[in-house]
N, C-alpha and C positions, 0 to 999 in steps of 0.2 A: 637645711642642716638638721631640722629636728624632724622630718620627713627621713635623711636618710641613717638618723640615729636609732629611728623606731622600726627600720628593718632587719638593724645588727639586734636591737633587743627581742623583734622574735624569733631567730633563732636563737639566741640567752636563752630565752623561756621553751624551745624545744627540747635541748641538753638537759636543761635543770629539770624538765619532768623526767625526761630520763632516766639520770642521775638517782631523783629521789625516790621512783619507784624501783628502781633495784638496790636502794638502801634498805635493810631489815629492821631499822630501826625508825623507818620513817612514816609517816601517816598515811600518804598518798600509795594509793592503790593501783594497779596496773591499767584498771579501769579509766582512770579518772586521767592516766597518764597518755593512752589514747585518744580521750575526749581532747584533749589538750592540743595534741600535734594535731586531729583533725581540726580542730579549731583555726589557728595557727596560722594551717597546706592553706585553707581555703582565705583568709584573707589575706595569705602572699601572690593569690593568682592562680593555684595548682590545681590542678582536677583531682578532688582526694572525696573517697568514698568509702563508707562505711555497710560492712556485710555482718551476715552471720556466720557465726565460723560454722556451726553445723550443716550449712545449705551447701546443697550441690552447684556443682556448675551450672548448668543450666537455668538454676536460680540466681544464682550472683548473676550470668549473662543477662536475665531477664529484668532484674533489679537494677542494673545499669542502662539497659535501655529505655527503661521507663526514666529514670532519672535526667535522660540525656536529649531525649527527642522533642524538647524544647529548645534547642540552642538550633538556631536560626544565622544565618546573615545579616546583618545590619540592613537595617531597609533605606537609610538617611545616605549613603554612599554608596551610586552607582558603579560597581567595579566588574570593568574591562578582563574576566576572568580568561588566567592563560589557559587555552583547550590543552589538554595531554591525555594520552593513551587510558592513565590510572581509572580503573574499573572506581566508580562511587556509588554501585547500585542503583543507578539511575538509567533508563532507555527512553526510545520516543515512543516506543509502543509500535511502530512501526512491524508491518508483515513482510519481511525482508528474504529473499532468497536466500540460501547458503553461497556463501562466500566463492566465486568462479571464474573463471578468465575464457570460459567457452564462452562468452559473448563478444568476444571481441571479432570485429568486422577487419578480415584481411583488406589490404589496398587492390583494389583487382585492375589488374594487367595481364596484356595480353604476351606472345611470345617477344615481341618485340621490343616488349616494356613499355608500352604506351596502353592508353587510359582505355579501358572496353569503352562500347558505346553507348552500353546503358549508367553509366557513370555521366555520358555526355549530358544527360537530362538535367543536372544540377546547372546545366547554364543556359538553358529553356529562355531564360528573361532576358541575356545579352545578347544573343544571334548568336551565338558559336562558340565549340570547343575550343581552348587552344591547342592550336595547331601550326605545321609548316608550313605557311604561303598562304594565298588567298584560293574560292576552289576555281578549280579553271582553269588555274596556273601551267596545267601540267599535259591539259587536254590537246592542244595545239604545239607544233614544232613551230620553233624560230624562225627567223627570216632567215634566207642563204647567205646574207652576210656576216651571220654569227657561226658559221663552218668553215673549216680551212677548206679549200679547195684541195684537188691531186695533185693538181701542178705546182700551186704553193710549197704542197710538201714536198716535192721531187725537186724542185730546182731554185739556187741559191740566191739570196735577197740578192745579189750585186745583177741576177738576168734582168731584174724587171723594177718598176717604181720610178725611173727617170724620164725626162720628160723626148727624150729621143729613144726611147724605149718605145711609148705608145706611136709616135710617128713613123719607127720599125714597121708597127704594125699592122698601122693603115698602107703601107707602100706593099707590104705583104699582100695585106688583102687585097687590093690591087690588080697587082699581078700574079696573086695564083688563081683570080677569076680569071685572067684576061686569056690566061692560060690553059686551064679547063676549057673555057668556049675553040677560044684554037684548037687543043686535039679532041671536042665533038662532047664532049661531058657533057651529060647531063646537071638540070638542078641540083640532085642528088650531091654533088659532089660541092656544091657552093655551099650546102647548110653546112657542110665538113668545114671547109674551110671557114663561117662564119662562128661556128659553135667554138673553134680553136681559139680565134682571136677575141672571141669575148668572152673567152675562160682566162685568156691571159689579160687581156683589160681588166678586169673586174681583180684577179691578184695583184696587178702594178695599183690599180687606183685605192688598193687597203692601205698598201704601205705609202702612199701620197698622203694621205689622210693621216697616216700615226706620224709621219712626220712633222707634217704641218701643226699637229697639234702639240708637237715636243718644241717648235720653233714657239709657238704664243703663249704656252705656258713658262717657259724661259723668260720671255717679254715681259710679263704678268710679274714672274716671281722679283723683279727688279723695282717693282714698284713696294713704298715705303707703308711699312703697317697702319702707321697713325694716320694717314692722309687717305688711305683706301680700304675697303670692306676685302672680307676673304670668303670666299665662295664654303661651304660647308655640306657640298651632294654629297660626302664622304659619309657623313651624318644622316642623312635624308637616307642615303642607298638603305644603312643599315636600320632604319626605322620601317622600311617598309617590309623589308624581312620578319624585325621583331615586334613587331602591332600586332598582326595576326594569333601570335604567343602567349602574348602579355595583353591583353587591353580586353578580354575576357576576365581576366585575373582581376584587373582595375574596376573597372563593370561590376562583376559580385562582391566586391571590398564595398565599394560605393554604396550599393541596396542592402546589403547587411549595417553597414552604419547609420546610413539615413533613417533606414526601418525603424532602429531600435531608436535613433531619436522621434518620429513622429508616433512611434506608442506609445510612448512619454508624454509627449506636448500634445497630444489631439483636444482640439476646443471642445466642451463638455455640448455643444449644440449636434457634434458628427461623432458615427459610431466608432469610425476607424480611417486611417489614412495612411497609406500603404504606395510604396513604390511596386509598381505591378510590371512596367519592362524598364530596361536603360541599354544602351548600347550609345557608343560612342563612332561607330560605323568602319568602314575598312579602310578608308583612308586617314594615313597617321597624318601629327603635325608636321610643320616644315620648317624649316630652321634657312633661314634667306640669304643670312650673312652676320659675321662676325666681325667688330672690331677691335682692336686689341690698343693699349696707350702705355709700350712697351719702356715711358720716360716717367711713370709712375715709383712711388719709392719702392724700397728694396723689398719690403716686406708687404706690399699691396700688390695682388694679380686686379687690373679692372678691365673689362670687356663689356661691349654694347652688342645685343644678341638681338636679332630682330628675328619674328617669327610668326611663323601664321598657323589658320586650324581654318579650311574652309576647304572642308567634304564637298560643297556641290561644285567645285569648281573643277573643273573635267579636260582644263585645256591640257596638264602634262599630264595625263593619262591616256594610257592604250586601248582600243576599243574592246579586247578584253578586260581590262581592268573596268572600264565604264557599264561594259555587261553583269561585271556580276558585283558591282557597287551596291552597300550597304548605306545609307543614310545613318547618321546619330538622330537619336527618339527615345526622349522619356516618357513612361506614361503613369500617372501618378493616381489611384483609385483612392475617390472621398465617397465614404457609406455615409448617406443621409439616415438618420431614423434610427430606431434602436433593435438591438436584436434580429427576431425573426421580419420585422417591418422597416424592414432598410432597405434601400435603394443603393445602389455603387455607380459612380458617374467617372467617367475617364476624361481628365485634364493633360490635353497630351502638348507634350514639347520636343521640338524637332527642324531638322535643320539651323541649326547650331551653327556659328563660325565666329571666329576671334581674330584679331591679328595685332601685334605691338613691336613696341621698341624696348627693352628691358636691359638696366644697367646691374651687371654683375661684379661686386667687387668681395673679395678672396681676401682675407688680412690673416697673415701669414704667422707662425712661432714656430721659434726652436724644440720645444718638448712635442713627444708626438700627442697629437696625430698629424703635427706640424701644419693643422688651419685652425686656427682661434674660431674664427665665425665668417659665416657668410651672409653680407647685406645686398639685397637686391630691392629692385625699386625700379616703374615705369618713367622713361627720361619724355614721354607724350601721354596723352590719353589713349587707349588703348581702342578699337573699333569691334564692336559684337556686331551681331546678329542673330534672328531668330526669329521660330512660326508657334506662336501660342494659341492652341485653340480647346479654351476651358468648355466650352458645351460642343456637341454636333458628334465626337467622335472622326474618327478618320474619315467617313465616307463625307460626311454634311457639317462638318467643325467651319468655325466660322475665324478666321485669323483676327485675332484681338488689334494687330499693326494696323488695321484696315481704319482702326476708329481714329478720327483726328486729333494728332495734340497728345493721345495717351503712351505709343511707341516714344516718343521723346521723354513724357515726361519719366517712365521707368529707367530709362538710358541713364537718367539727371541725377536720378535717386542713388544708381547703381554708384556712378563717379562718386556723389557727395561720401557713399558708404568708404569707396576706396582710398579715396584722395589722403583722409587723415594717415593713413597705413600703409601706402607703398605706392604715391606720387610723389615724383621729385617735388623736394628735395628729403621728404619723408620716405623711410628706409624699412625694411620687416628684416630685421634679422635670425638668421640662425647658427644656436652657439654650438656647430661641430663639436668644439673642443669638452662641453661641461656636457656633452651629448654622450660623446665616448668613455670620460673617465670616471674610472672605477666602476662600481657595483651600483646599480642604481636603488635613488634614494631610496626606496619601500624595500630592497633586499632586505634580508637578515643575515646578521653579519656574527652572531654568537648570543647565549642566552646568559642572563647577569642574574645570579643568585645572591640574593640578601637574607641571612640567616640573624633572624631577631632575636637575640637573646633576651634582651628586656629595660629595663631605663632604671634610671636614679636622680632622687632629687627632682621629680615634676611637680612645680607650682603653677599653680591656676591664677590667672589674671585676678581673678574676683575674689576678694580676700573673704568675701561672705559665701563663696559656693560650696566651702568643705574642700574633703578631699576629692579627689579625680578620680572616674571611673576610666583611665587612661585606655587609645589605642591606636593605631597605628596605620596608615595611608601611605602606599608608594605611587609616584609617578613619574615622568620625566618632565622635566622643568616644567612643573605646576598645571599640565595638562589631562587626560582623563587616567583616575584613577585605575592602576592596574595589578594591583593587591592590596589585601589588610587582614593584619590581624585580632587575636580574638579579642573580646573587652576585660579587664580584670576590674572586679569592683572595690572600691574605697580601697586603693591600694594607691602611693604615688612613688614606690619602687616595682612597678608590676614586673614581674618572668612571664614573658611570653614563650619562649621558645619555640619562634615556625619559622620557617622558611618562605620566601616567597621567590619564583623565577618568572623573569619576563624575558621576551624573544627581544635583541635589540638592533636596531637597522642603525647606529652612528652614536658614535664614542665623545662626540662635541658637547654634545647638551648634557647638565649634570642632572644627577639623581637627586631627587627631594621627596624628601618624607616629613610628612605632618603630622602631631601628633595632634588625639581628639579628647575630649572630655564627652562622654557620653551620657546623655541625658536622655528619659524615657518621656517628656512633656514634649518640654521644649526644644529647639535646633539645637545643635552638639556645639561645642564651645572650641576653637582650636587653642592647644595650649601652647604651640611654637611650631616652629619646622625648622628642619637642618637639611642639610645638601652635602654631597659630595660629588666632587669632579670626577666622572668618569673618563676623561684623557688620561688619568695616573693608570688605567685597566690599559692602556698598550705598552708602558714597560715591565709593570708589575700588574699580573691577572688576579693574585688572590692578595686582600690586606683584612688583614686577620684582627679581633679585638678592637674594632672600629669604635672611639668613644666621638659621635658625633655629636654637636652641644646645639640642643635645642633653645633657638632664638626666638624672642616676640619682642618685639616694638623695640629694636635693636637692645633688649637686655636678656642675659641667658636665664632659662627655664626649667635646667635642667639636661640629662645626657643620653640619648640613646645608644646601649651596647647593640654591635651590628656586627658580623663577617660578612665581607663582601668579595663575593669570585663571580671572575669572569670566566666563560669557558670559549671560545671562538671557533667558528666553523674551522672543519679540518681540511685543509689543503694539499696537494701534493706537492714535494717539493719540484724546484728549477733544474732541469738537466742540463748537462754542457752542452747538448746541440741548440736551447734554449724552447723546447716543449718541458709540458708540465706533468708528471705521471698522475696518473690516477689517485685520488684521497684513499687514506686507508679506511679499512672498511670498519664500521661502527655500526650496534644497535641502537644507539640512540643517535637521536639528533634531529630537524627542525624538516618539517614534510608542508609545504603548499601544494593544496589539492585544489583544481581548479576543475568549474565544469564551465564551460565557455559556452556550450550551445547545443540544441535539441535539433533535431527535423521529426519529417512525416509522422509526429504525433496524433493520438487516435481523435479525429475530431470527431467519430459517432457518439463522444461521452457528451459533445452538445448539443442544443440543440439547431440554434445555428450553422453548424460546424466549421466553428472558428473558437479558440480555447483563450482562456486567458493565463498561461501558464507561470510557477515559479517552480524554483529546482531548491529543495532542503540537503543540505550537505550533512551527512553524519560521519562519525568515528565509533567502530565499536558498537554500535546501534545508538551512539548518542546524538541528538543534534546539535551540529554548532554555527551552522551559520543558514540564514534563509535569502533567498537572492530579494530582485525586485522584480515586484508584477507586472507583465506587461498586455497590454490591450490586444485584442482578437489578431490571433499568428498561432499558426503549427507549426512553425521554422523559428523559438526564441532564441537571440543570442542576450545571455545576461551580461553586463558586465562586472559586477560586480560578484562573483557567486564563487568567491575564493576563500582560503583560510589559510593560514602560517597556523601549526601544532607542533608541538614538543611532544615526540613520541618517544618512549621510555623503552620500547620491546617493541623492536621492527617485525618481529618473526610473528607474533601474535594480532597486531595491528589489523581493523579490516575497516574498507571505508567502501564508502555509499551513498548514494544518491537516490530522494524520490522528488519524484517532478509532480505538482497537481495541480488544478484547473480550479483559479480564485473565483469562490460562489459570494456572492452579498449575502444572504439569505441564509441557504443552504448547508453541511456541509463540505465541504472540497475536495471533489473526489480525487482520487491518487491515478495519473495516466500513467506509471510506470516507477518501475524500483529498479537498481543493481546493488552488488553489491560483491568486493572483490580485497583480497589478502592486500595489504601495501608490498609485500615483495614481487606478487605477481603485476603487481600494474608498475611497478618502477621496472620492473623486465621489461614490459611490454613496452612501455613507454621510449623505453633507451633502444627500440628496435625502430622507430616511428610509428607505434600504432596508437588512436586516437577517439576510434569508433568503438559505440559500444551499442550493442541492442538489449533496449528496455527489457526488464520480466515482467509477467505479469501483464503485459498487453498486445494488442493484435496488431500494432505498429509502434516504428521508433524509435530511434538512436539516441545517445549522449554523444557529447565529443569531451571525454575528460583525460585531464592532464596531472601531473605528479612531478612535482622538485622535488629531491633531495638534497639534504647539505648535513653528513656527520658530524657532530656536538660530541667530545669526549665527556661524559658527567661525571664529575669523581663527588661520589655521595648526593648528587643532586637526588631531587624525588624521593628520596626515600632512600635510592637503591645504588649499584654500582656502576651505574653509565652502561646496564645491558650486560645480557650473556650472550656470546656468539659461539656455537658445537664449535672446539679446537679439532685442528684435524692431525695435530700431534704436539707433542716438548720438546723442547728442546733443552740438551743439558748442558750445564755452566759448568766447569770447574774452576774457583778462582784460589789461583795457590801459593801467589806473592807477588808485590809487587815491589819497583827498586826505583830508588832515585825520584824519590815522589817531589815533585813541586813545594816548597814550605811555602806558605802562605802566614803565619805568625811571624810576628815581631821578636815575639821573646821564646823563648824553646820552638818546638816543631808542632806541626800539624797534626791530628787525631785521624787517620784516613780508613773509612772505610767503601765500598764498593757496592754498588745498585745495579740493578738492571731495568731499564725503562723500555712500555712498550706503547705508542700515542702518547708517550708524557704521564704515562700512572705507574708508579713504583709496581713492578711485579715480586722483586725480590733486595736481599740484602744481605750482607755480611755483618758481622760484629766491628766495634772501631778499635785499633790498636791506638793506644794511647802514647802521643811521643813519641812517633815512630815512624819515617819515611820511607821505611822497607818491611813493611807487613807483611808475615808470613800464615794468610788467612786458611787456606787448605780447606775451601767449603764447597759442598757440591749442592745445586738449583736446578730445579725443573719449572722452567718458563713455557704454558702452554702457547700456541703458534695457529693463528686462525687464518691464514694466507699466506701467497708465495707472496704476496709484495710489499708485505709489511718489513719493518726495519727494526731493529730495536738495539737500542740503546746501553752502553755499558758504562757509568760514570762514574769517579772518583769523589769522594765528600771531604772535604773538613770536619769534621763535629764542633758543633761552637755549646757552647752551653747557653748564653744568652740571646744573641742573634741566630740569623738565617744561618743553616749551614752553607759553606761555600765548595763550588767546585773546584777541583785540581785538576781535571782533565775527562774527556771523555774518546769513544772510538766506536764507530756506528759498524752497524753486523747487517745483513741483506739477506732473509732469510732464503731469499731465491738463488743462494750460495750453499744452502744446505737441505732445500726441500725441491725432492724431484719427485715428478708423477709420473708411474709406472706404464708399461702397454696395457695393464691390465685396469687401467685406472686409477689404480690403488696408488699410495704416495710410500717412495721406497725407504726403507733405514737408512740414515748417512750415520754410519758407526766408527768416530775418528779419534778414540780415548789416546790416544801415541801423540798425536797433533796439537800444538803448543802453538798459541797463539803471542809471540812475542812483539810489542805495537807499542810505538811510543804515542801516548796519549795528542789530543791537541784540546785547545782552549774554547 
C-alpha cells in the first residue's frame, strides 16, 4: 500500500514542478524543474535522457548511444528467444550469395514421366530402381495356355467342354484316319486331322478346368469362417507386382535412418559405421492365410494372419523368376582406426527369412477415423533365419551359425527382447485414432502476444532486501523461458511497456509469468508468479487490461498489468461441397524452414574424404538454429535442422543455409551456402521442388523445405500484420439502414457500420445515436489485395462501457467484383446505380 502510494506521489511531485516553474512568483526555475522530472522518469522505470539543447543531431544520436550500449540481456535467464524477420543490426558474418531460385534442381523425367537413369544411381545400395515387374518379366512370351485359341473364339462355349464332346473327338479322329488311309492319303493329311483335334482338345479342356474350379470354390465358400483359414493369393498376386515399386523406397528409408542413428551412437574405439548396401531382394512376403472370428463384439474387427518372408525358397517360383532372383543382403562397414589410418571391414548379413502367426485386432469408434487403435501381437513365437558373416567378406566369410550354441543363443536373446512387447498375451499398440487427429502436437497453431504494461504493489518476500529491482519471465506452464522483460530499478510499481510474442502449438496449458527481483551478486530472487488460462483465447482472442495477481507462498505480492491477444493461424473457410478454399493471403505469419538433408558434398575439403558435416539455418543473414554434427558422410540427413519464425514482411524475408565440415582444432570450413527470397522457395515448394545446389562449391545439394501458415498481426511487432501491393479498392457507399436489430433494454441501439477485411477494421462510419434507421450517407475506399479474399460488412452497437455488440453482418466475395482482363490487367467493375439491399444475419 505505501509502495503504491509512492508512485501516485511521484507524479504529485511531477505536476508540482511544473506548476511552480511556470509561476512568476515562485523560486524554482525551469532548470531545477527539468532536473526534477528527470529525476522522477528515471526511478519510475523510463528511459529519460538529458541533452544539450544547442547539439545537433548527430550529437544527441551519439550521446544516446554512448549511454545505452551497456544494457545487455540478463545473463541469469536463459530465454528461448522468438526468431522474427525484425532487422537488429546483427548477421553471422556469413559470405552469402545474392538471394536466387536458379538453383533449384528440376525433378528429371523422361517423356514418359518416369525417372531418367542417371537418377537411378541414388539406389546403387538396394539393387534397383523402382520399377514395373521384375527384369525378365517381359523377355519371354507366355505359355499357349495363357492365349485364346481361333477356334475358342469362333465357336460357341455350348460346342465344346463336355465330356462327350472330347469322345466326339477321339471317334472323329478315328475315322477320318481310317478314311484317309482308304482313299490313298498320305501322312500329310493325318497331321491335318491330328492338328484339328488337338486344337479343339486343348479349347474343351480350358473350359473343364474353369468349371471345375467354380464347382470347389463353391464347395469352399460353404465352409464357416471361424473353423477354417481363407486363402489370401488375392494379396500375394498383388505383392508381387508392387515389391518391385515399393521395396526400393523401403531399402533407402531403412539406410537413411539407420545411418543417421550409427553417426550418432558409433563407439569412440571405431571411426565410423555405416550401412554400405541393404536390399531386401525380389521376392516379396507371403501372406498364407487368414482368419477371421466374425462372433467377436460389435465394435472389435480380430483376425489371425499367418505369414512368411523366405527369399530362398524357390518351390512356387518360375524358372524365370528363379533366374533373375535377388537374395536380401546387408552389408554394414565398421572403420577401424582413425582418420587417414583406418581400415573398413564388411560385416555382411544375408539370406534373411521369417515366418509367424500374428493376431490382429481393429477396436473400432464412431467419430472418424472410425478405428480407435490397432493392437497386434504374435499368438506363437515367430521362426527366423539368417547367414552372418562378420570377417572374410563374401568370397571367404565365415558363417557365425556354424559356431556351436551361439545361433541359438542370439535366437533366445532376440525372443527375450520381443516377448515383453508383442507376445501373447502382450500387445504393441497403435493409436490410429490420436494419430490422425487434428494438427500434430509440435504444429503452431497462432502466436500469443502479451503486451507488459507494468505491475503495482510488488513486495519482496525479505523484508530486509529494500525495494525490487522488478522483471518479468514468460513461459508456458513453468517450462523454458520464452521472453522477458527489461529490469527497472528500485522501483516496485515498475512501467515496463514491451511486448512479448511467442509461437504457440495448444491452448490447454496456461501461461505463467514470474516475476524477478534482480540482483547484481547474488541469484535473482522470484517475487511471485501468476498464470492465466489460455483456453479462455478460443472464445475470446483478445482480453485487454489483464490485472493478473502475483502469488508467492499462496499470499498475493502484488499485480501485473498485461494485454493479452491471441492471433491464430488463418484458415480457409468450409465450402458446401465440403473442401476447404485457400487461406487468405497475408504478410505475416509463422514460416518453418526445414533443411532435411545434403548429398555429394565436397569431400576434397578432407582429408579423408569423408566430412563431418552440420547445416546453420539463417533468416536475413541472421543465424537461428545450428543442426547436429554428424560423423564421416557426404549424404547427412539432420534431423533436427528446423525452425518455426514469425516473419513480419514476407516480401523482404530471405533464408539460407551454410553447411560446414566440424574441425576439433581448426576452423570449420563452409562446404556450401544458398541463399533464397521466402516467396520464392514457398513458390517453389507448392510446385514439389525440393533440391537445391550449394554456391560456392564444386559439389552438392540441400533438400530444403518451407510451411507456411498466415498470422493476421493487428499491431504485433511493432507494425501492422504486413503490407501486401493492393491491386485495387474498392468503394462502399453506406447510405442507411432500416429496421436495425435493438439490442438495448431501455431506449435503442447506437449503430454504426464497419467494413472488415481478415478480421482488421479497414473502415467505419459515424454512430447514430438512438436510432434503428440510420441515415449514414458515407463513401470508403477499402483497398483489395486478391480475387479470393472476402470482406466483411458489420453492424455495431456502440456501448460506452462494454464491448461493442454486433447487430448483424453480410459477407462480400470480392471475386464478384474483381475480373482479370485478356490483357492481364484487372478490369473496372463501375456499379454506383447498384444498391445492395441485404438483410443482415447474426
Amino acid at each position: 500500500m505505501l509502495e503504491g502510494t509512492a508512485g501516485r506521489a511521484s507524479e504529485l511531485k511531477q505536476q508540482g514542478a511544473l506548476e511552480a516553474a511556470a509561476d512568476p512568483n515562485s523560486s524554482v526555475t525551469v532548470r531545477q524543474a527539468e532536473d526534477s522530472l528527470l529525476t522522477q522518469s528515471k526511478a519510475g522505470g523510463a528511459a529519460a535522457f538529458e541533452f544539450d539543447p544547442d547539439a545537433t543531431p548527430e550529437q544527441k544520436q551519439a550521446q544516446l548511444r554512448a549511454k545505452t550500449q551497456d544494457t545487455r540481456p540478463h545473463r541469469k535467464h536463459q530465454v528461448a528467444a522468438l526468431v522474427t524477420d525484425q532487422d537488429d543490426g546483427e548477421t553471422a558474418g556469413y559470405d552469402l550469395p545474392p538471394p536466387s531460385k536458379e538453383g533449384a534442381i528440376a525433378i528429371p523425367t523422361d517423356a514418359d514421366g518416369h525417372v531418367n537413369k542417371d537418377e537411378a544411381g541414388e539406389y546403387s545400395k538396394v539393387g534397383w530402381a523402382p520399377r514395373f515387374g521384375n527384369p525378365g518379366d517381359h523377355d519371354e512370351p507366355g505359355s499357349l495356355l495363357d492365349h485364346q485359341t481361333f477356334l475358342e473364339g469362333q465357336i460357341d462355349d455350348k460346342f465344346f467342354g463336355e465330356w462327350y464332346h472330347n469322345a466326339g473327338v477321339i471317334i472323329f479322329a478315328c475315322l477320318a484316319s481310317w478314311t484317309i488311309a482308304a482313299l490313298g492319303g498320305g501322312l500329310g493329311w493325318v497331321f491335318i486331322v491330328m492338328a484339328t483335334c488337338g486344337t479343339y482338345y486343348r479349347t474343351s479342356l480350358r473350359r473343364v478346368r474353369r468349371n471345375f474350379r467354380d464347382d470347389v470354390h463353391r464347395e469352399l465358400a460353404k465352409d464357416k469362417l471361424d473353423t477354417n483359414t481363407e486363402s489370401l493369393e488375392w494379396i500375394n498376386s498383388f505383392l508381387v507386382k508392387f515389391w518391385p515399386i515399393y521395396a526400393p523406397v523401403i531399402c533407402q528409408t531403412v539406410i537413411a535412418s539407420v545411418d543417421q542413428v550409427l553417426s550418432t551412437t558409433t563407439p569412440p574405439f571405431l571411426d565410423s559405421l555405416k550401412m554400405k548396401f541393404f536390399t531386401l531382394g525380389t521376392k516379396p512376403p507371403r501372406m498364407e492365410h487368414v482368419r477371421t472370428y466374425p462372433k467377436a463384439d460389435d465394435d472389435t474387427v480380430l483376425m489371425d494372419w499367418k505369414f512368411s518372408f523366405t527369399p530362398n525358397d524357390t518351390e512356387d517360383m518360375t524358372a524365370k523368376q528363379v533366374k533373375n532372383k535377388v537374395n536380401p543382403k546387408v552389408v554394414l562397414e565398421v572403420r577401424i582406426g582413425k582418420a587417414m589410418i583406418s581400415k573398413g571391414l564388411d560385416i555382411i548379413v544375408e539370406d534373411m527369412a521369417c515366418s509367424g502367426l500374428m493376431r490382429v485386432k481393429m477396436k473400432l469408434q464412431i467419430p472418424f477415423p472410425h478405428i480407435d487403435r490397432v493392437e497386434i501381437c504374435f499368438l506363437e513365437r515367430p521362426t527366423f533365419d539368417y547367414v552372418c558373416k562378420p570377417i572374410g567378406g563374401d568370397m571367404l566369410g565365415f558363417d557365425m551359425g556354424f559356431v556351436p550354441g551361439l545361433q541359438g543363443f542370439i535366437q533366445e536373446q532376440i525372443h527375450a527382447n520381443l516377448a515383453p512387447m508383442m507376445y501373447a498375451p502382450n500387445v504393441f499398440p497403435i493409436e490410429i485414432a490420436k494419430m490422425l487427429a487434428g494438427n500434430p502436437v509440435d504444429q503452431a497453431i497462432g502466436v500469443l502476444q502479451v503486451v507488459f504494461h507494468g505491475a503495482q504493489g510488488l513486495k519482496n518476500p525479505d523484508k530486509f532486501s529494500g525495494t525490487p529491482d522488478p522483471y518479468a519471465t514468460v513461459s508456458i506452464n513453468n517450462r523454458d523461458v520464452l521472453g522477458k522483460t527489461k529490469t527497472v530499478e528500485g522501483n516496485a510499481n515498475p512501467r515496463w511497456n514491451e511486448t512479448v510474442n511467442i509461437i504457440l502449438t495448444s491452448l490447454r496449458e496456461p501461461l505463467t509469468v514470474h516475476v524477478w527481483d534482480y540482483n547484481e551478486v547474488r541469484k535473482d530472487k522470484e517475487l511471485g508468479v501468476c498464470t492465466f488460462d489460455l483456453e479462455q483465447l478460443a472464445k475470446e482472442t483478445e482480453h485487454a487490461n489483464q490485472q493478473l495477481e502475483v502469488i508467492a507462498s499462496g499470499r498475493p505480492r502484488g499485480v501485473v498489468q498485461a494485454d493479452i491477444r491471441f492471433f491464430p493461424v488463418l484458415e480457409g473457410h468450409q465450402l458446401a461441397d465440403g473442401t476447404a478454399e485457400a487461406p487468405p493471403e497475408s504478410l505475416t505469419g509463422i514460416a518453418k524452414f526445414t533443411v532435411e538433408q545434403a548429398k555429394d558434398l565436397d569431400g576434397t575439403k578432407s582429408l579423408v574424404g569423408q566430412l563431418d558435416p552440420y547445416a546453420v539455418l539463417l533468416l536475413n543473414g541472421k543465424e537461428v538454429a545450428v543442426s547436429k554434427k554428424l560423423n564421416r558422410t557426404n549424404d547427412p540427413i539432420w534431423p533436427d535442422a528446423t525452425k518455426e519464425m514469425l516473419i513480419t514482411d514476407r516480401k523482404t524475408a530471405k533464408l539460407g543455409v551454410v553447411i560446414k565440415d566440424s574441425r576439433d582444432l581448426a576452423a570449420d570450413p563452409v562446404l556450401g551456402t544458398y541463399q533464397i527470397k521466402l516467396d520464392d522457395l514457398l513458390e517453389l515448394s507448392s510446385k514439389g521442388q525440393e533440391w537445391y545446389n550449394m554456391a560456392g562449391a564444386k559439389s552438392g545439394r540441400a533438400k530444403m523445405m518451407l510451411q507456411w501458415k498466415p498470422v493476421a498481426l493487428k499491431g504485433a511487432m511493432g507494425g501492422s500484420g504486413g503490407y501486401i501491393t493492393p491491386i485495387g479498392v474498392m468503394r462502399f457507399h453506406f447510405q442507411s439502414g432500416k429496421d436495425l436489430k435493438n439490442l438495448d433494454t431501455v431506449g435503442k441501439s447506437d449503430p454504426y457500420a464497419r467494413v472488415l477485411l481478415s478480421g482488421i477494421q479497414k473502415a467505419r462510419t459515424v454512430t447514430w445515436k438512438n436510432n434503428l434507421n440510420p441515415d449514414w450517407d458515407e463513401i470508403f475506399y477499402v483497398p483489395v489485395h486478391s480475387t479470393r479474399e472476402k470482406l466483411v460488412v458489420e453492424v455495431m452497437d456502440e456501448e460506452n462501457t462494454g464491448k461493442d455488440r454486433t447487430m448483424g453482418q453480410l459477407e462480400i466475395a470480392a471475386a464478384e467484383y474483381v475480373q482479370l482482363g485478356d490483357d492481364g490487367q484487372y478490369l473496372i467493375h463501375d456499379s454506383k446505380n447498384k444498391v445492395l439491399n441485404v438483410q443482415l444475419r447474426m
